[in-house]
C-alpha positions in Angstrom: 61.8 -123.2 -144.9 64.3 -121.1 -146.5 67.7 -122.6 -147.5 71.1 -121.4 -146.2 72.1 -120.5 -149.8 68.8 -118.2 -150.0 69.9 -116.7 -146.4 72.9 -115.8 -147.5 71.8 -114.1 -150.8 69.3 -112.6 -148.6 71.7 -110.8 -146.2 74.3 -110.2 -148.5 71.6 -107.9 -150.6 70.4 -106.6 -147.7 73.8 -105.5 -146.5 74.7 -103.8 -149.7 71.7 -101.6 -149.6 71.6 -100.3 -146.4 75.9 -99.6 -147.0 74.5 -97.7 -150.3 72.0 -96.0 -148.2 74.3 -94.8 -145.6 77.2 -93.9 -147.8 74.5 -91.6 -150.2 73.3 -90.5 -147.0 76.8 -89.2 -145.8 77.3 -87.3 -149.5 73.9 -85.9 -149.3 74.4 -84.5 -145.6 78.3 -83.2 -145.7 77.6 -79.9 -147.6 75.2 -79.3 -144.4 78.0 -80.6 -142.0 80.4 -78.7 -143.2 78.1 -75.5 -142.9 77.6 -76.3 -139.2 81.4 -76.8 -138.6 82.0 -73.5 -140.5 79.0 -71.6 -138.7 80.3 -72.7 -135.3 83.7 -71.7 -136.0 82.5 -68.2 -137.3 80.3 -68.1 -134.3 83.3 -68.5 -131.8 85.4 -66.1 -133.2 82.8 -63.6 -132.9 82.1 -64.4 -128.8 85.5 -64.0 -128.6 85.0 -60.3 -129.3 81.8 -60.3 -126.9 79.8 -60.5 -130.2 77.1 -62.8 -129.8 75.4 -64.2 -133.1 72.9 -66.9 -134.3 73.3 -69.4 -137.2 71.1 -67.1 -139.5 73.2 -64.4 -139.0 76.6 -65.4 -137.8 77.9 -65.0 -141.4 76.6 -61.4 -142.1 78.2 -60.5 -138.4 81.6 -61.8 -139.8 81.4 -59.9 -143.0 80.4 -56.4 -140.9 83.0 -56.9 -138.3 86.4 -58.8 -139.5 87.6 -56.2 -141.4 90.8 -58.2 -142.1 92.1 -62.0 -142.5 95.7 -62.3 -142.0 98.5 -64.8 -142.2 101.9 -63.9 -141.2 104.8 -66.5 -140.4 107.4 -66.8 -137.2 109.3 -64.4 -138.3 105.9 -61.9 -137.8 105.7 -60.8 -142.0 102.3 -60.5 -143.3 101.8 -63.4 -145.8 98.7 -63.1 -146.7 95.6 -60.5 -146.5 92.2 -61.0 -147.2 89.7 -58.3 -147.1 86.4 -57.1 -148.3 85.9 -60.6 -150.6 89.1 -60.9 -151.9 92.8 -61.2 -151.4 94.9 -57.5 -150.9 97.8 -59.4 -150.6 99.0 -63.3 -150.6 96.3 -66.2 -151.5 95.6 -68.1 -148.4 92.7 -67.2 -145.8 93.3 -67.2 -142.8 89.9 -69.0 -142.1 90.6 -72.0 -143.9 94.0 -72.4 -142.3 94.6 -75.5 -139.9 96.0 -74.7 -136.9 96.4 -78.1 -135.6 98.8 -78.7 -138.6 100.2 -75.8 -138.6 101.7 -76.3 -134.9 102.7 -79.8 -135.4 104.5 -78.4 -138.3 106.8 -76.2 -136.1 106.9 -78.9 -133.4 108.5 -81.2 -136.1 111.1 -78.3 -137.3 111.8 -78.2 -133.0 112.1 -81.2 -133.2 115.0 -81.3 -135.8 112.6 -82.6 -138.5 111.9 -81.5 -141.8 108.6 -79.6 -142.6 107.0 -77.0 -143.9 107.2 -73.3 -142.7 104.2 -72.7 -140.7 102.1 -70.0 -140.7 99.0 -68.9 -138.2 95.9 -67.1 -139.1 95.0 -63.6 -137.3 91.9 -61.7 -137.3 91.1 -58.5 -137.2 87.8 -57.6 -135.9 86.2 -53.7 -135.8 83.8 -53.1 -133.0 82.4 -49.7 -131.8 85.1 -48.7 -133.6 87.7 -50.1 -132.0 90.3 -52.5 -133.4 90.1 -56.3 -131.9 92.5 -58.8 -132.8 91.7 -62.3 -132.5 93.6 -65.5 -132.4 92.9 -68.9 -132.9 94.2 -71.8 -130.4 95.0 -75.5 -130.4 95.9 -77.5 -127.8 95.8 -80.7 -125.5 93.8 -81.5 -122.5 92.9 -84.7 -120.2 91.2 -86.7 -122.7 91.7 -84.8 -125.8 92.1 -82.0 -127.8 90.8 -78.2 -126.4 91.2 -75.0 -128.2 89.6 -71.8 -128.4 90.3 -67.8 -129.4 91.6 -65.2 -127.5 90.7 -61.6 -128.3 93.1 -58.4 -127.7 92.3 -54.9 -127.6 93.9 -52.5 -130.1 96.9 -52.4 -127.7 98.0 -55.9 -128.9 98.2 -56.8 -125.0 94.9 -56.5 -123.2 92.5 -59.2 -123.3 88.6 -58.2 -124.4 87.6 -61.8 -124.3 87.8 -65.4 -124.9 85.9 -68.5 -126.0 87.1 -72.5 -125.2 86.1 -75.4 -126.2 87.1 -79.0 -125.8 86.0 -83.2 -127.1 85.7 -84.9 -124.2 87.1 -83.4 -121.0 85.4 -84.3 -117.9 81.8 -82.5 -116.9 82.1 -80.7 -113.8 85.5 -80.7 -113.6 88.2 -79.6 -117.0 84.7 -79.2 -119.2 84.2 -76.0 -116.5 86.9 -74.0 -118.8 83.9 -74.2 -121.6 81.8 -72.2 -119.1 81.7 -68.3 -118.3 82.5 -68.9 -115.0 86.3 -69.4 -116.4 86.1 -67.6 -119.2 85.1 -64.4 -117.2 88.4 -63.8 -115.6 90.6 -63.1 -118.9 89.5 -59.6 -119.6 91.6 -57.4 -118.6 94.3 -59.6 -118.3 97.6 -58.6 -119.8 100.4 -60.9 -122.5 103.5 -58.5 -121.9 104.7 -57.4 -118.8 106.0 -53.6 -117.7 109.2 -54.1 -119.5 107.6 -55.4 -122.8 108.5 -58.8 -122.4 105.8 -61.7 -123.3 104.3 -63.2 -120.2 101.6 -65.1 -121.3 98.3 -66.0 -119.3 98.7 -69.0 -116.4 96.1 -71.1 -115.3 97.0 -71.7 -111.9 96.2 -74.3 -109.5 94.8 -73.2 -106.3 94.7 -69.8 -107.3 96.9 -66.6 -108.4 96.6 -65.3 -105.0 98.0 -68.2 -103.6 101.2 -67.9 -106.2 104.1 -65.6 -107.2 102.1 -65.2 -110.3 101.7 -61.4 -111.4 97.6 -61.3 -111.4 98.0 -59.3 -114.4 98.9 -62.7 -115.9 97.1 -65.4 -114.7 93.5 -66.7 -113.7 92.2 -69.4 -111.5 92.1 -73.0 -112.7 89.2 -75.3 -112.8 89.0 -77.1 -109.4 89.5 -80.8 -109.8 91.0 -80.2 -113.7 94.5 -79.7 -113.3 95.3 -81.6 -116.2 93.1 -80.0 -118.5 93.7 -76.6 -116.8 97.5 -77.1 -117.3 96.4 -77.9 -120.9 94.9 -74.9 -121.4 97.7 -72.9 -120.2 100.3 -74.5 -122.2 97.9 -73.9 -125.0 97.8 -69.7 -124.6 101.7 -69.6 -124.1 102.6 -72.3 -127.3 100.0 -70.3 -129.1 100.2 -66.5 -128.7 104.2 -66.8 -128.3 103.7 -67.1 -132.5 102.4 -63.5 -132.6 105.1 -61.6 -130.5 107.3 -60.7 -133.1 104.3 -59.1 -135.6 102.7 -57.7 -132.5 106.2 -55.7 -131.9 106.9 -55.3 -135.2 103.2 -53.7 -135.8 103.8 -51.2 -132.6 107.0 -49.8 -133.5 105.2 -49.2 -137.1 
């Protein structure tokens, strides 16, 4: 029979090995975690741009087809460039950029709050030798964040595609906007209106047909996931109003 002092030693050892085993376990996996997170991302931004890769050769894809990281502010300057391996202009990629930070950032200065400047990543994508531009989204939905990328064509206005993604919204219903069912109704779509004012993309509930929405600008939302549909519409508006200003500034070039 084993004393309660010999327990104790027992399970205290026992304890301290397995949390060294699980903490050297966690060092030894995040170089591979990290590599998934960064292949996935990669991997969106391609779909985005109807560019459909695999985790062997999502990286070469990115290499062959974003011609051109940028970073530009509110004000729609071109911080930062990154092209061909290295930086043309400025020293931040726009890869590595957080968007989620970067939007509570200019919430805060909205807000009346102090913060730093922020600035959102762009990327521009050659295909069949056409210029794409993608951009990167962050938002909120039911039951947690969603986000996702929205490619234009060369016009800076028409959509060629998008890709969504989300933690935890509900299957069947706000996880639909994950699916191509959704996602197949943005191409084509349009940001600026016939006067060159931005109009975003709505998600509307029971239908555009049903609204006073222009159907240039706006898609059907998930039936049964308003909230996360309404998310995801407030999400394309918060986000692509950021890009206006360089998007006008780069047509009247």
């Amino acid at each position: 029979m084993y004393s309660n002092g010999y327990i104790f030693r027992y399970a205290s050892i026992m304890v301290i090995v397995v949390a060294a085993l699980l903490s050297a376990a966690a060092i030894l996996l995040q170089p591979a975690q990290e590599r998934n997170v960064k292949i996935e991302k990669i991997q969106d931004i391609l779909r985005s741009a109807h560019i459909e890769s695999t985790t062997a050769n999502a990286e070469q894809l990115y290499d062959k087809h974003i011609v051109k990281e940028i970073v530009i502010n509110a004000a729609g300057e071109e911080l930062a460039i990154y092209t061909n391996g290295k930086f043309e202009k400025g020293d931040r990629r726009a890869f590595l950029i957080d968007l989620k930070a970067e939007l509570k950032a200019k919430q805060q200065i909205a807000a009346g709050k102090t913060a730093q400047e922020p600035v959102f990543p762009l990327f521009v994508c050659e295909k069949d030798g056409e210029l794409i531009y993608i951009i990167p989204m962050h938002g909120v939905g039911l039951w947690g964040p969603v986000w996702g990328n929205i490619a234009l064509k060369s016009d800076m206005n028409t959509v060629e595609g998008v890709t969504f993604g989300h933690k935890g919204e509900t299957p069947g219903l706000g996880a639909e906007i994950s699916t191509e069912i959704f996602t197949s109704q943005f191409p084509a779509k349009t940001l600026f209106d016939a006067n060159g004012n931005f109009a975003s993309i709505s998600v509307v509930k029971g239908g555009v047909g049903n609204s006073n929405i222009d159907p240039a600008h706006g898609v059907d939302a998930i039936s049964g996931g308003t909230i996360t549909s309404n998310g995801v519409s407030a999400m394309i508006k918060d986000c692509l109003e950021n890009y206006v200003t360089y998007f006008k500034n780069q047509k009247a070039l």
